[in-house]
C-alpha positions in Angstrom: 52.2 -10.7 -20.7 54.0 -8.8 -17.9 54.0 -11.1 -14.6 52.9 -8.9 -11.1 54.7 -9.4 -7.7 52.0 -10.8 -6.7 52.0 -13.8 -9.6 55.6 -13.7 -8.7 55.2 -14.7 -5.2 52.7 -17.7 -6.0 54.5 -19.1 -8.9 57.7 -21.2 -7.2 54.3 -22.7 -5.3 53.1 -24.1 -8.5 56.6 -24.8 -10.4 55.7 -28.6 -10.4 52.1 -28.2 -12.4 51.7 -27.9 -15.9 50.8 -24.7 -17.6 52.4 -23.0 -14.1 52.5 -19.7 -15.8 48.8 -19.1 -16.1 47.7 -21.1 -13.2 49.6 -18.4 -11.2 48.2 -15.2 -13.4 44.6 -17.0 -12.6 45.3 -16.9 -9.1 46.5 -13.6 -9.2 43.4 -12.5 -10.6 41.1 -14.0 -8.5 43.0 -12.9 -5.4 42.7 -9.3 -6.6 38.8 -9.6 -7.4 38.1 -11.5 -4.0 40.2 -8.7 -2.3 37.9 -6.1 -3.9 34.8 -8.5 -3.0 35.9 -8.0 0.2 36.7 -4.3 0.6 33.6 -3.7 -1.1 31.2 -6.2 1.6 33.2 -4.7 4.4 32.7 -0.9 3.9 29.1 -1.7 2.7 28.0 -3.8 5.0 29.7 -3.1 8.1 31.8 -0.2 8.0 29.6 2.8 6.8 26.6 1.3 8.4 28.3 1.4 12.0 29.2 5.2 11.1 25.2 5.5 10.0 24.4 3.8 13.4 26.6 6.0 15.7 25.0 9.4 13.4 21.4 8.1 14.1 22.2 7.7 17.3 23.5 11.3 18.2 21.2 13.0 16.0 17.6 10.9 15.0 15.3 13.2 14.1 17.9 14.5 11.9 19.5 11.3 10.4 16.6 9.2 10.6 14.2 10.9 7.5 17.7 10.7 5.4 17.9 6.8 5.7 17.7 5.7 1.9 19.9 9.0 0.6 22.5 7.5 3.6 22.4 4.1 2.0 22.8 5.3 -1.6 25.7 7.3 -0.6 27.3 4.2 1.1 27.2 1.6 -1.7 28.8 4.7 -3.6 31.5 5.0 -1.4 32.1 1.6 -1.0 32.5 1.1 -4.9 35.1 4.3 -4.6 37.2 2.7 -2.1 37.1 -0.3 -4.6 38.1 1.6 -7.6 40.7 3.4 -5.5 42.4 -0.4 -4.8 42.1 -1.4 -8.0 44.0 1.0 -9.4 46.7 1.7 -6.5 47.2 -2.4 -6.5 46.9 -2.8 -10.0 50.3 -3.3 -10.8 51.3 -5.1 -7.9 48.6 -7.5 -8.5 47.1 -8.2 -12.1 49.7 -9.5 -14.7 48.6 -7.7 -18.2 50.3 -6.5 -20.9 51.2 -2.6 -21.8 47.7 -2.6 -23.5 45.6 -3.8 -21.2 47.2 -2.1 -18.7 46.6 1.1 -20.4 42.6 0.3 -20.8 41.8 -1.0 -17.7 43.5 2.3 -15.9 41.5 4.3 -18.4 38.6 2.6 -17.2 39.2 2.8 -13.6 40.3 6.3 -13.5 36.8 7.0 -15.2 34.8 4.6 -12.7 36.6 7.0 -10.1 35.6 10.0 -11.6 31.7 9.0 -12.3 31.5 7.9 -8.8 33.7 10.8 -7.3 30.7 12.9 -9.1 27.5 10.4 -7.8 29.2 10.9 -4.8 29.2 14.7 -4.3 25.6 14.8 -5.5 24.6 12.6 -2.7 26.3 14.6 -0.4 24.2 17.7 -1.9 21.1 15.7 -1.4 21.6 15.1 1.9 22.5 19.1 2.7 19.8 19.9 0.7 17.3 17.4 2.9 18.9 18.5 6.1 18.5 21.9 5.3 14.8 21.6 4.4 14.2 20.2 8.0 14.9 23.5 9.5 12.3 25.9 10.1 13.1 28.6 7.7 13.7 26.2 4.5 10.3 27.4 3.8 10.9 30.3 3.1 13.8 30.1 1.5 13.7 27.5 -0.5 17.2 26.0 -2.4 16.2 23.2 -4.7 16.7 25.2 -7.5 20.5 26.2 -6.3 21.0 21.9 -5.4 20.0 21.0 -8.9 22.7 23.7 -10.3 24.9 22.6 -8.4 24.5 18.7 -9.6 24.0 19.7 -13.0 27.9 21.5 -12.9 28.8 18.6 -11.0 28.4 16.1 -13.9 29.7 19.0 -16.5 32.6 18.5 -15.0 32.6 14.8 -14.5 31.6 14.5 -18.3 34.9 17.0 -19.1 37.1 14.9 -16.6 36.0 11.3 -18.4 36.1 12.7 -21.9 39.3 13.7 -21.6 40.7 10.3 -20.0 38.8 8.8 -23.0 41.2 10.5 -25.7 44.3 10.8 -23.6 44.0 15.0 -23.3 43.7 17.6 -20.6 40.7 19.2 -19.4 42.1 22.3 -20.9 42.3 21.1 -23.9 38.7 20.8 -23.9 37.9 23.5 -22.5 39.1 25.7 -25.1 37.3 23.9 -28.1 34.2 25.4 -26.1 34.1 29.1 -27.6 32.9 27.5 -30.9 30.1 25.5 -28.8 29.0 28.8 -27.0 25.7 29.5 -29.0 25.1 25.5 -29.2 25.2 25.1 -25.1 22.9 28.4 -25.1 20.7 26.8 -27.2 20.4 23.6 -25.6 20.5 24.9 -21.4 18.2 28.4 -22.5 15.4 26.9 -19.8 18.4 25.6 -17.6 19.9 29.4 -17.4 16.5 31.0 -17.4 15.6 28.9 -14.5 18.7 29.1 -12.9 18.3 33.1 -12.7 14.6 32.8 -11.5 15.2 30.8 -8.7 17.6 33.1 -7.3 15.1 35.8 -8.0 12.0 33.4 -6.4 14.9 32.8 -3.1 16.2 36.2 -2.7 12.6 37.6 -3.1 10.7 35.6 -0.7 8.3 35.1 -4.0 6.9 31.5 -4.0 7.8 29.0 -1.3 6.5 24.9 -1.0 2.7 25.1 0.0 2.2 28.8 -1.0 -1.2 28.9 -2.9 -0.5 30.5 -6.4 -2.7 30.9 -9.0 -1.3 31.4 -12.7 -4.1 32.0 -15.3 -2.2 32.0 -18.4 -1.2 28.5 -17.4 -4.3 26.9 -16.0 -2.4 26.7 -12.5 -4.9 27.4 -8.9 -3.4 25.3 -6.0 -0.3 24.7 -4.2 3.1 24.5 -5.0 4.6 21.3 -4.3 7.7 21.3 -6.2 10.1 24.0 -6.9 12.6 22.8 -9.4 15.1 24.2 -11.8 13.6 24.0 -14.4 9.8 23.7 -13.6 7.3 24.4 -10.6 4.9 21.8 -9.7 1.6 22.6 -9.0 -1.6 20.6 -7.2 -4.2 22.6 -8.2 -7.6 22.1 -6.2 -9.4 19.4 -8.5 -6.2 17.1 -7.7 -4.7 17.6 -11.5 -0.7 18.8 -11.6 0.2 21.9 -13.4 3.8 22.2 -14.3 5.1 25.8 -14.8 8.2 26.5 -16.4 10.1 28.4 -13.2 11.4 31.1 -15.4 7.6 31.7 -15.9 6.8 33.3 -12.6 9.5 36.3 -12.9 8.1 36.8 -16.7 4.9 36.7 -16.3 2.5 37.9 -13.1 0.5 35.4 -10.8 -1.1 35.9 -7.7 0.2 34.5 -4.7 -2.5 33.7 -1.9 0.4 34.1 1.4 -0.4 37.1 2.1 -4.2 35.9 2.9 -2.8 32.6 4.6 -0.6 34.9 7.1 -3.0 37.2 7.8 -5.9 37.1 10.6 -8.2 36.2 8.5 -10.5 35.9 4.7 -11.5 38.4 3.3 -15.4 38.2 2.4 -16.5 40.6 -0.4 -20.2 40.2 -1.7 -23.0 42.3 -3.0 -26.4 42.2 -3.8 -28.2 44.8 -6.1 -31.5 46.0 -4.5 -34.3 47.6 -6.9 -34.2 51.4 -6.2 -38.2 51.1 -6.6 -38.2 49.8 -3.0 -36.4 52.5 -1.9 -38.7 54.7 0.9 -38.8 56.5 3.7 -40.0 54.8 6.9 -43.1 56.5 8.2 -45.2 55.4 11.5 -46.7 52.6 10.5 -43.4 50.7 8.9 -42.3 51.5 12.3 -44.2 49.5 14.3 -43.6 46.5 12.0 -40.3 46.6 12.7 -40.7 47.2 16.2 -42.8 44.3 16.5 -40.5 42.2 14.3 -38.2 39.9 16.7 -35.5 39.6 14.7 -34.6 43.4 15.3 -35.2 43.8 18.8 -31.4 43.5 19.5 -30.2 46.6 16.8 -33.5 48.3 17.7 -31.4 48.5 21.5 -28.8 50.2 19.9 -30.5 52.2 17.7 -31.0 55.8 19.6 -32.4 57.6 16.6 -35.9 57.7 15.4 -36.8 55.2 12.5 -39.1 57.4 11.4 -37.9 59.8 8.8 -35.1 57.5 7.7 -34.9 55.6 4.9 -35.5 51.7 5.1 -31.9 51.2 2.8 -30.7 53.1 5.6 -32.0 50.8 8.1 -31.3 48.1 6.9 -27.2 49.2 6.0 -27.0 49.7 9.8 -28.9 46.7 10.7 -26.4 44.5 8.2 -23.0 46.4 10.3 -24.6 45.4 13.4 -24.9 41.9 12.4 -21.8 41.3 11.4 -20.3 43.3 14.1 -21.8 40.8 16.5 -21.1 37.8 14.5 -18.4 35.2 16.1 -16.9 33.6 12.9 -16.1 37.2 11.9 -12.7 39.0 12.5 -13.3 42.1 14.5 -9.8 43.7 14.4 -10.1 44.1 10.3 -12.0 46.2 8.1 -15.6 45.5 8.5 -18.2 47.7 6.7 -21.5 47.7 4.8 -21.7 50.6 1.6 -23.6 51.2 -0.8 -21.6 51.0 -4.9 -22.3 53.2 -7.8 -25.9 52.8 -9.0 -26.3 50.9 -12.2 -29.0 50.0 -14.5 -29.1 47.1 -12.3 -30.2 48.8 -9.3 -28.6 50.0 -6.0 -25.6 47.5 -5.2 -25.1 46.8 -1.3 -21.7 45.7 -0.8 -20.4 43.4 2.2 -17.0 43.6 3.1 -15.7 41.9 6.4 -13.2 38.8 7.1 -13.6 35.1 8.3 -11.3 34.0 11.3 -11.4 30.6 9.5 -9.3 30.5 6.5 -10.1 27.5 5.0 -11.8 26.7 1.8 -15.0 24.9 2.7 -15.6 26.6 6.0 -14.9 30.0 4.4 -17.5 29.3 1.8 -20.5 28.4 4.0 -20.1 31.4 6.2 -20.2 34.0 3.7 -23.4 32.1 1.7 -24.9 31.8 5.1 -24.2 35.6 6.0 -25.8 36.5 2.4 -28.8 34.5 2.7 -29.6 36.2 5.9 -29.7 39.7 4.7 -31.5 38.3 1.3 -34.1 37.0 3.7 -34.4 40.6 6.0 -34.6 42.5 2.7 -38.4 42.1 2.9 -38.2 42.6 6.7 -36.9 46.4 5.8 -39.4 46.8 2.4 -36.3 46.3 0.2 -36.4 44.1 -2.9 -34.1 42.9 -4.7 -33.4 43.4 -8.4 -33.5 40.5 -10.8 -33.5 41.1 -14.5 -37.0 39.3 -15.1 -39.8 39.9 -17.6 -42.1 39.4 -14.4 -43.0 38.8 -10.6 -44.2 35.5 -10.1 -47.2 35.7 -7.4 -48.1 32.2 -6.3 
């Protein structure tokens, strides 16, 4: 075994002890691992944390959500600048022979290459998680892009360690990978694919986190919670998960519920088929009904032509425009309308179209049943009935 300066320098301290050879290469030894203990405690423990500190105090809202990626990246570093002693002091420290020499350089110059790798992919984390703080990430979303770039991270790292492992360059390798071409295809297809649909999904503005996408072929209706590399996460409205392969939304169409979400308002689009036996023309004395109904008084005000003569559908079309025109949980500055659709052997349909100011779910749902049982309810007012597909009219 090859004595180090260091085992050198404590030997003529231990000439008088027996076995003062290996009592010196012991020392050595454990000099060199306390050293690393340490390096390792120090940057750990008070080094990198004070850097932390003096970051989170410049910049909180920033630094302070990135906390745990910070620590990972510091007990990281710290073993780096461990490895990096180890191997620049390895000679001058550890007494070893040619082999041992040999495999424990092997082994640290791979430690420094695995961690040199962990290393840059917490540093893409922690762009990636400052970049999704800013008010655009939204819209441009880049997780896809992060976990490419981590995946060619450890490509590499994998290249770098195999080739310490059997003594070769990187080149070397590298050029055994022509004959491996179709394999890698094989085995990162979903990998490319997605790596070529979330550019597409970024540049494009197509789906961002929160969007409400709904994918038939795949069972998917909710938001989008996760958009990886591979796969897009879905939280559909019953609270189960759909995972989409990402590759899936170029290929295939979906609908994306943004543009409703952005807009002023929801759209409401309901009909009701009326039986075209009911159908009339209002004459004097269906006039003063109506007249004396209270529920009309206000379109009867507006109304400056004579109900006589007119036909109660009619009526009651204008009557349904004025209502909604009037009503507050409607938008007024979009399209609002009441028209009649193609008969069918199912009578005249009466279509509603308007929108809600309130875009949620729940809200959005009792307004437009509220606004349909109304104008079920004033069907009779008009002499209208509506047309159900029954063998007969119950009289009670």
């Amino acid at each position: 075994m090859q004595m180090s300066p260091l085992q050198t320098l404590v030997l003529p301290w231990l000439n008088n002890m027996p076995e003062a050879d290996l009592m010196s290469a012991v020392i050595a030894i454990l000099l060199g691992i306390s050293l690393l203990v340490v390096v390792y405690l120090f940057a750990s423990r008070l080094l990198l944390p004070t850097l932390q500190k003096i970051a989170l105090y410049f910049s909180p809202k920033t630094i302070g959500p990135l906390s745990h990626l910070i620590h990972k990246l510091d007990r990281r570093l710290s073993v780096l600048f461990c490895t990096i002693l180890f191997l620049t002091t390895f000679h001058f420290i550890y007494p070893s022979t040619e082999l041992l020499t040999s495999v424990f350089k092997s082994g640290g110059q791979i430690l420094l290459v695995i961690y040199a790798g962990l290393i840059f992919s917490s540093v893409v984390s922690i762009a990636g998680a400052i970049y999704n703080q800013l008010s655009f990430s939204k819209d441009v979303p880049i997780q896809g892009l992060i976990q490419v770039i981590k995946l060619i991270t450890f490509i590499i790292a994998a290249i770098l360690v195999f080739s310490i492992m059997i003594g070769k360059t990187p080149a070397y390798i590298l050029s055994g990978f022509g004959a491996l071409a179709a394999v890698i295809l094989l085995v990162f297809k979903d990998t490319i694919l997605g790596f070529v649909a979330s550019i597409q999904i970024a540049a494009n503005r197509l789906v961002t986190y929160g969007d409400w996408i709904e994918v038939k072929s795949f069972g998917a209706d909710g938001e989008v919670e996760e958009l990886g590399l591979n796969t897009v996460k879905v939280r559909n409205w019953d609270k189960t998960i759909t995972t989409i392969p990402t590759y899936a939304l170029i290929s295939d169409s979906f609908k994306n519920w943004r543009g409703m979400s952005e807009s002023g308002g929801r759209r409401i689009k309901r009909s009701m088929n009326i039986d075209m036996l009911s159908i009339t023309i209002v004459t004097e004395s269906m006039q003063n009904e109506l007249i004396k109904n209270e529920s009309l008084q206000g379109f009867l005000l507006k109304n400056v032509k004579p109900l006589v003569g007119q036909t109660n559908i009619s009526l009651f079309r204008q009557y349904a425009e004025c209502y909604l025109k009037q009503h507050m949980s409607l938008n007024q500055n979009l399209t609002l309308m009441v028209r009649e659709l193609q008969p069918t052997q199912y009578g005249l349909p009466i279509e509603f179209y308007c929108f809600s100011q309130d875009k949620r779910w729940i809200p959005y749902e009792h307004l437009q049943a509220d606004i349909l049982d109304h104008f079920l309810a004033m069907l009779l007012v008009f002499n209208l009935k509506p047309y159900q597909n029954i063998s007969g009219e119950y009289k009670g």
